[in-house]
C-alpha positions in Angstrom: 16.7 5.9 0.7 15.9 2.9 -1.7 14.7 -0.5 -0.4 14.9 -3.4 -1.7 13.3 -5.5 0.6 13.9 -9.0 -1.8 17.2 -8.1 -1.1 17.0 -7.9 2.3 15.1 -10.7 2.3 18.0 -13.0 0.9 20.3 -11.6 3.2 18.1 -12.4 6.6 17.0 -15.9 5.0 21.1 -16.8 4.6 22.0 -15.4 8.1 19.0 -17.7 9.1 20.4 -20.9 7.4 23.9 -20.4 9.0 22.4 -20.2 12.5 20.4 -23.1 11.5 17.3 -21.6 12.2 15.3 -22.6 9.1 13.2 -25.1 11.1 11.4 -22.1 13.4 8.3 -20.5 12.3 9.0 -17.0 11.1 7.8 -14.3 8.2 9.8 -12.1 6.6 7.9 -9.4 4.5 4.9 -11.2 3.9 2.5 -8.5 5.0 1.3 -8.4 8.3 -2.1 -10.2 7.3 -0.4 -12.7 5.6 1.0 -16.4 6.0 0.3 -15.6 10.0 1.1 -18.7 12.3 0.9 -19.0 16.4 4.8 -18.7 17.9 6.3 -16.8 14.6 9.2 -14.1 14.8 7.9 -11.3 11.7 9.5 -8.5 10.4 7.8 -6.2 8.1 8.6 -3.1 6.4 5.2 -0.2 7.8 6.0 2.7 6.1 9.3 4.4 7.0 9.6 1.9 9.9 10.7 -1.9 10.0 8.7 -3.9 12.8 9.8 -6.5 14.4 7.5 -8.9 16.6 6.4 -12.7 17.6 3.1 -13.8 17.7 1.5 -15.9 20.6 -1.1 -18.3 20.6 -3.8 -17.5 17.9 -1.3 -15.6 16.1 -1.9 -12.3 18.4 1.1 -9.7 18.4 3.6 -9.5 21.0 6.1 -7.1 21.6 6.5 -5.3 19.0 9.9 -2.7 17.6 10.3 -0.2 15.4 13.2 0.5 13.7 14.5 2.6 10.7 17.6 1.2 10.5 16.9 -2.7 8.3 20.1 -4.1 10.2 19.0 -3.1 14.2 15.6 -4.6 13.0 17.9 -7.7 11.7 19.4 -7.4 14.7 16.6 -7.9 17.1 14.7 -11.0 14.7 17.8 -12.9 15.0 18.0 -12.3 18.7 14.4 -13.5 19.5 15.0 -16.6 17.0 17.8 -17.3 19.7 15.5 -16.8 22.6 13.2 -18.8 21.2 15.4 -21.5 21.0 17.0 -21.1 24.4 13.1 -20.5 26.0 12.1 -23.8 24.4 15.4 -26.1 25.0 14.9 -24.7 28.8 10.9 -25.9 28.6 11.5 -29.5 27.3 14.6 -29.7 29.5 11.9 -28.8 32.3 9.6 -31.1 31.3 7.3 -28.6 30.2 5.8 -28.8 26.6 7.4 -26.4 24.4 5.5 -23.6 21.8 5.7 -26.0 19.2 7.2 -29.1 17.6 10.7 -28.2 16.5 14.0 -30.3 16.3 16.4 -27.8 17.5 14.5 -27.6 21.2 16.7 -31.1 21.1 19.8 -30.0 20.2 
């Protein structure tokens, strides 16, 4: 099977925008190397595999899945964005400080 990951690309980035997710930190098939920043949800394409994982604090690698199937991977990016959000809202609600700066921990 053909990838296009571009394609795919577009498609994540527009399911991201009607979440209203743009503001969180995230990398979609930059290469793993590339544009890394502390508290980002990534998903790149390794091979036959898609991997999907957040980084922590000095951009380290947590948790990471592997998928073949492009949509489960989809499927489990979107779902940490939401736990990100929901793990942060809970933090400033707390009074704890949150990952990073981000308007929707005030929503």
């Amino acid at each position: 099977m053909s990838y296009d990951l571009m394609e795919y690309k577009k498609i994540l980035e527009e399911d991201i925008y009607l979440l209203g997710y743009q503001e969180l930190r995230y990398a979609i098939f930059e290469g793993e190397k590339n544009n890394r920043q502390e508290y980002q949800v990534r998903i790149e394409k390794n091979e036959a595999k898609f991997e999907v994982y957040m980084t922590a604090d000095r951009a380290s690698v947590m948790g990471k899945y592997e998928f073949e199937d492009i949509f489960q991977a989809f499927n489990q990016f979107l779902n940490i964005m939401q736990l990100t959000v929901l793990s942060n809202r809970r933090r400033v609600k707390d009074g704890e400080p949150p990952e990073y700066p981000c308007p929707l921990w005030e929503k």
